[in-house]
C-alpha positions, 0 to 999 in steps of 0.5 A: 743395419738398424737394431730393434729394442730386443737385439734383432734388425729391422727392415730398411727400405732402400730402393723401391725394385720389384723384381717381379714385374717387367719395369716400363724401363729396363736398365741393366744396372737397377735391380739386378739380382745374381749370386757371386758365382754366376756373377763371377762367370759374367765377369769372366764372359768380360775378361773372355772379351765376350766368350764364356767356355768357348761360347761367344755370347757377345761380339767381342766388339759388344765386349770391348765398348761395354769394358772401355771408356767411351767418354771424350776428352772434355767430358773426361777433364769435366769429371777429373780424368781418372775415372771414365765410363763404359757403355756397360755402366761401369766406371773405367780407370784410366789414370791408376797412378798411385793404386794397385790398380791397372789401367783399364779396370772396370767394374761397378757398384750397387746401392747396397753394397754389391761391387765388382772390379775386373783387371783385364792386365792381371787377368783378374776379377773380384766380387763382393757382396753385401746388403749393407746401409750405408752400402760402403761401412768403414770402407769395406770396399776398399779394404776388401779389394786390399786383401784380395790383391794382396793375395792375388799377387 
């Protein structure tokens, strides 16, 4: 953040979002506002291919276009064929060589800082989150999801 002249930090507008009102358009990646428990639940609704303690809240066919890359082939080459994307605005990996990573996982970060990785191989999912601008420091992201592999392994 930005430091005042007694120490303290001064507010940074990043987005205009107000969470208050009904937007004209709704996106589900603009403004979304969670807590990284029920964030956590969300993601494990993903990994349960649309159930959350044994309630279908989506079809698993939902669950499935929303977790897998849904771009074809030359769009795919056009972006570097690494990173595709799903129909739940996420990026999804398809070339992990070279990663800890599995192909497959998906996940999604926001403008300030929030990300998400779901292994649907490992079984895993990580959350972080943070209010930050720039929204990755130093690479806190990557360094983050370093140390929690580690320790998942």
């Amino acid at each position: 953040g930005i430091l005042n002249d007694h120490g303290g930090f001064l507010p940074v507008e990043i987005e205009a979002v107000p969470f208050t009102e009904r937007p004209a358009l709704l996106e589900g990646a603009v403004g979304l506002v969670s807590s990284v428990p029920d964030f956590l639940r969300f993601s494990q609704m993903l990994l349960d291919g649309g159930t959350l303690g044994g309630v279908r809240l989506l079809t698993a066919e939902t669950a499935s276009r929303m977790t897998a890359n849904g771009l074809p082939d030359d769009v795919l080459r056009a972006r570097g064929g690494r990173m595709g994307w799903g129909l739940a605005n996420v990026n999804v990996l398809i070339d992990a060589s070279g990663t800890t990573a599995s192909p497959g996982e998906y996940g999604w970060d926001g403008t300030a800082g929030t990300i998400f990785w779901i292994d649907p191989v490992k079984q895993t999912a990580i959350v972080l989150m943070t209010q930050s601008a720039p929204a990755n420091p130093d690479g806190i992201r990557q360094k983050f999801k370093a140390i929690a592999d580690r320790a998942i392994r």
